[in-house]
C-alpha positions in Angstrom: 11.2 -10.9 13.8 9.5 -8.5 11.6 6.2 -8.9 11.5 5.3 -8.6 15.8 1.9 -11.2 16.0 1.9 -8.9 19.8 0.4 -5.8 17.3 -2.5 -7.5 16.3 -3.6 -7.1 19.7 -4.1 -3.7 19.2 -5.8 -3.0 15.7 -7.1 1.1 15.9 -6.0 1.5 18.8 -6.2 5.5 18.2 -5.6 5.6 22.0 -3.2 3.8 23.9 -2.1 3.0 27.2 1.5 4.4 28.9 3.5 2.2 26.9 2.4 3.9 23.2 1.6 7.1 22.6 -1.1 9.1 24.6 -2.4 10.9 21.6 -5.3 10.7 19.1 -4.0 11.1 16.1 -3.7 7.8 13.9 -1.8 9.6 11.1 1.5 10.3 11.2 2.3 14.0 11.0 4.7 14.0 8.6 2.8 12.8 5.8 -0.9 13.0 5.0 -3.2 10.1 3.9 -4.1 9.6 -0.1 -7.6 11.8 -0.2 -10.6 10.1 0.7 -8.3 7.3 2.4 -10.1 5.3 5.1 -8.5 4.5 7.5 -8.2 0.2 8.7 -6.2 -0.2 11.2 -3.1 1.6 13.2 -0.4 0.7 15.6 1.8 2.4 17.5 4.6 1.6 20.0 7.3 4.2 21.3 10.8 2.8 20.8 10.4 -0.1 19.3 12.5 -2.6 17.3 11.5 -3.6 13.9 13.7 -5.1 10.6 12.2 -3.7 7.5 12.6 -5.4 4.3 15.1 -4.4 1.7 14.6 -6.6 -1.0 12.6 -9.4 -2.5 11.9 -12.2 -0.2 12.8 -15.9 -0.9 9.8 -17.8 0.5 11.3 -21.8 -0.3 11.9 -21.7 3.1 10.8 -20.4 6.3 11.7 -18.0 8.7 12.2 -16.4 4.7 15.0 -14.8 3.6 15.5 -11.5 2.5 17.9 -8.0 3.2 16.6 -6.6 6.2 17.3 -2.9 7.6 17.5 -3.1 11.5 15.5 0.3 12.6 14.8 1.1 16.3 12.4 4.1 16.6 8.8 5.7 17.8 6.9 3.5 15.3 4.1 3.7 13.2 2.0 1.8 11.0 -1.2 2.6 8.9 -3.3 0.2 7.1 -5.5 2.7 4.6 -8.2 1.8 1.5 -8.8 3.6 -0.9 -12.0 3.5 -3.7 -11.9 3.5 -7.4 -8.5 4.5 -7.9 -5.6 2.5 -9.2 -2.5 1.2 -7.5 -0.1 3.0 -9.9 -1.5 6.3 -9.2 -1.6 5.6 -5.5 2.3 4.6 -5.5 3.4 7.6 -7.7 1.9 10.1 -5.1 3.5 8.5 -2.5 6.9 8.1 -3.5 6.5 12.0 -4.7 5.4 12.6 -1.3 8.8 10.9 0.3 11.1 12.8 -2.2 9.2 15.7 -1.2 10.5 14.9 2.5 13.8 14.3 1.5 14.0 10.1 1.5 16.3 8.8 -0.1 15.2 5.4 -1.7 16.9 2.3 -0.9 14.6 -0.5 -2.3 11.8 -0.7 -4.7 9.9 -2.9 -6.7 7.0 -2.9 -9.0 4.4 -5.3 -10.4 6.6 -8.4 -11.1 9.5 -7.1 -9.9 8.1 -7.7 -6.1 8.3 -11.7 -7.0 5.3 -13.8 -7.5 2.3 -13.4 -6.2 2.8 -15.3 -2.9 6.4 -13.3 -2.4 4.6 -10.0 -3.4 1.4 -10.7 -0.3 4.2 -11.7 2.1 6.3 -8.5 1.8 3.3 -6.5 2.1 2.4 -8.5 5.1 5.8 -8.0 6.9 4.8 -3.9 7.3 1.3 -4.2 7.3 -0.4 -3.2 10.7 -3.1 -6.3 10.4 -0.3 -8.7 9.7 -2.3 -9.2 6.4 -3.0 -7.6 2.9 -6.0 -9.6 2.2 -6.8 -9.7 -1.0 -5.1 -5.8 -2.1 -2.0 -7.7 -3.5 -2.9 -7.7 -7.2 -0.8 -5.2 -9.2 1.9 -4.3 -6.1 3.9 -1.4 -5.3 6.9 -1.0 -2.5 9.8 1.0 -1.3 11.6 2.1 1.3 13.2 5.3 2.1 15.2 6.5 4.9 15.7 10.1 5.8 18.4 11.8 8.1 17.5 13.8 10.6 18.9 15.6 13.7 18.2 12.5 16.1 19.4 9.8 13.7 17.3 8.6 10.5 14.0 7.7 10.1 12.8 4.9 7.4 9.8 4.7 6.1 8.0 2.1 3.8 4.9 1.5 2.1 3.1 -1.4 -0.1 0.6 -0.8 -2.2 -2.2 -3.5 -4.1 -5.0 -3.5 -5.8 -8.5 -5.6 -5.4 -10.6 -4.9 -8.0 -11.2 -1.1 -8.6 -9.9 -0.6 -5.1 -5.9 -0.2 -3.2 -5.2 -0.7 0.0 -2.0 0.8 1.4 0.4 -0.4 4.3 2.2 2.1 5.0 4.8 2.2 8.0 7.2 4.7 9.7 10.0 4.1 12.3 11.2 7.9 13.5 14.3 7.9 15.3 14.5 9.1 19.2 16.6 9.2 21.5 16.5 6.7 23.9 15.1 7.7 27.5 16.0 5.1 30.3 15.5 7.3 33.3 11.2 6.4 33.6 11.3 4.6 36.4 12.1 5.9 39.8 14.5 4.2 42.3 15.7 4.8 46.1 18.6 3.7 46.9 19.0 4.3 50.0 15.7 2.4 50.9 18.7 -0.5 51.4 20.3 1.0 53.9 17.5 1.1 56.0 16.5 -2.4 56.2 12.9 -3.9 56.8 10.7 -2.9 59.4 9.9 -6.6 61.2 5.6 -7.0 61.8 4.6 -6.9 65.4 3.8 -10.5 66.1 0.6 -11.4 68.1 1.5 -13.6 71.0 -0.8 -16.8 70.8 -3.2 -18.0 73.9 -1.8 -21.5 75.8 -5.1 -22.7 74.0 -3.7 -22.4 70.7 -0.2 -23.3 72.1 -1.8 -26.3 73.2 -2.6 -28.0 69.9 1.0 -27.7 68.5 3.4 -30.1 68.2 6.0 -30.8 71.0 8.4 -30.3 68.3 
């Protein structure tokens, strides 16, 4: 499933344990925050599975539908506010930003072209590193890019709403890696050798005494 209720366990976690990534940096470093951005919440996981939405989503039922790309990558996601700024100008930077990288857009919608209201919040929730938008839904931005590079492509995607004078933006990265499945250690010949039977202490007639016949 998408959205992973397992992250929420680890809102800003800036530093995490063996299984993320033993760094500081919250920000991806590829692309920069919008100035003055604070940042909310992040989550990281090294190789990790995620489907990103491609279109629309049709909420009459649940689990919803809606085109999904399958990504499997060092993953990132970013949950930043912003003050006194609109959510047009935020989204226009951003996609300038992913041209600038070389994404190629694959899905985007705008304002009421992301659905109603409720199909707008639950997009943005399906990236979003709180698993919630809150109340930055009004007046909604989102794409999704993907970019090829040397160890496979990379997608990105970002939503973007408005509360008030206020944005908030979810933005989310899976890079791809190349898979590394030689972390843990083995001995194989530790089964050849067979185990090493406990000296057993020999018990006093005493004790003998208060067992069974049997």
């Amino acid at each position: 499933m998408a959205r992973r209720t397992g992250f929420l366990l680890s809102v800003m976690a800036l530093a995490l344990s063996p299984l993320g990534f033993a760094s500081d940096k919250a920000d991806h470093p590829m692309i920069q925050p919008y100035p003055k951005a604070e940042l909310s919440a992040t989550l990281r996981r090294a190789y990790e599975p995620f489907d990103l939405p491609a279109s629309i989503l049709d909420i009459k039922n649940k689990p919803f539908v809606y085109k999904r790309i399958e990504t499997k990558g060092d993953l990132w996601q970013n949950y930043y506010q912003i003050k006194d700024v609109s959510s047009l100008k935020v989204y226009e930077n951003y996609l300038e930003a992913a041209k600038k990288l070389g994404f190629n857009i694959i899905f985007s919608c705008q304002l009421e072209s992301c659905g109603t209201t409720q199909q707008a919040i639950e997009l943005g929730e399906l990236i979003s590193a709180r698993g919630s938008v809150y109340n930055f839904y009004r007046n909604p931005y989102y794409f999704l890019g993907e970019k090829q590079t040397p160890k496979g492509k990379t997608y990105a995607a970002w939503f973007i709403g408005a509360y008030e004078s206020d944005v908030a933006v979810q933005q989310i990265i899976s890079d791809a890696v190349t898979p590394d499945n030689n972390l843990i250690k083995v001995d194989a010949a530790a089964l050849a050798k067979g185990a090493t039977a406990a000296p057993v202490e020999k018990a006093s007639a005493e004790e003998l005494a208060r067992d069974h016949k049997l």
